[in-house]
N, C-alpha and C positions, 0 to 999 in steps of 0.2 A: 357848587360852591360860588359864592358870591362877594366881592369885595367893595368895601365901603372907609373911604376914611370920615368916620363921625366927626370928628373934630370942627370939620369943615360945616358942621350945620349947628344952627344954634339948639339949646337943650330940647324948647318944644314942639322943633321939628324930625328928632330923630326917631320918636314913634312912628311917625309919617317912615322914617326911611325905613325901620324895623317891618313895620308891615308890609312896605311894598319887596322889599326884600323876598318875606315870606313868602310872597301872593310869585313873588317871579321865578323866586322855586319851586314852586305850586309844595310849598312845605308846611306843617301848623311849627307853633310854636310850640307843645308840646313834645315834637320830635325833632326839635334843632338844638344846636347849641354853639352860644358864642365864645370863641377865644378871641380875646383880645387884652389889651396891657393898657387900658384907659378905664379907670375904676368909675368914670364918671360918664364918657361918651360908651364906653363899648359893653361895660357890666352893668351897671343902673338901668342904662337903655333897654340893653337884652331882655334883664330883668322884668321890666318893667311892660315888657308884651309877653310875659312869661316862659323865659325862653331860659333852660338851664346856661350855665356862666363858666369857663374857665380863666383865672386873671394871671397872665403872664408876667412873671416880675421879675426884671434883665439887671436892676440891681442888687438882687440877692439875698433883698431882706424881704421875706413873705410877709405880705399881710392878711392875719387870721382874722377871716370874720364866718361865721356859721352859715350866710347864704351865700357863699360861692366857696371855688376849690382855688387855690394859687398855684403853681407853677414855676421853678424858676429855670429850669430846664424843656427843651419843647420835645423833648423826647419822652417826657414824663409824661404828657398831654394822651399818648394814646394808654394810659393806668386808667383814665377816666372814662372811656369813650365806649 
């Protein structure tokens, strides 16, 4: 397991961190998956090196979209895993 706060990078270097992530977990992307609660740094990111998505959302209002799962509880996180 690896931790990264995305935030901290700007958007077209977070592929860059997506991969190196992968490459230092000796992991693909097919077989990881990101939780995180930033729709823009941690799901789109994920996303977008093809890595399934869970989106954590600690205010309680899920947001429904068909490419990812939402969460608003983190106990629910292992329903997906």
């Amino acid at each position: 397991m690896l931790w990264f706060y995305l935030n901290d990078f700007p958007p077209k270097e977070r592929l860059k961190v997506f991969n190196f992530a992968l490459k230092k977990a000796n992991a693909t992307a097919e077989n990881s998956v990101m939780i995180g609660d930033s729709l823009e740094a941690d799901i789109i990111g994920a996303q977008n090196v093809g890595m399934k998505t869970i989106h954590c959302v600690f205010d309680n209002i899920t947001k429904t979209d068909k490419n990812f799962i939402s969460v608003t509880n983190l106990t629910d996180i292992k329903n997906y895993l």
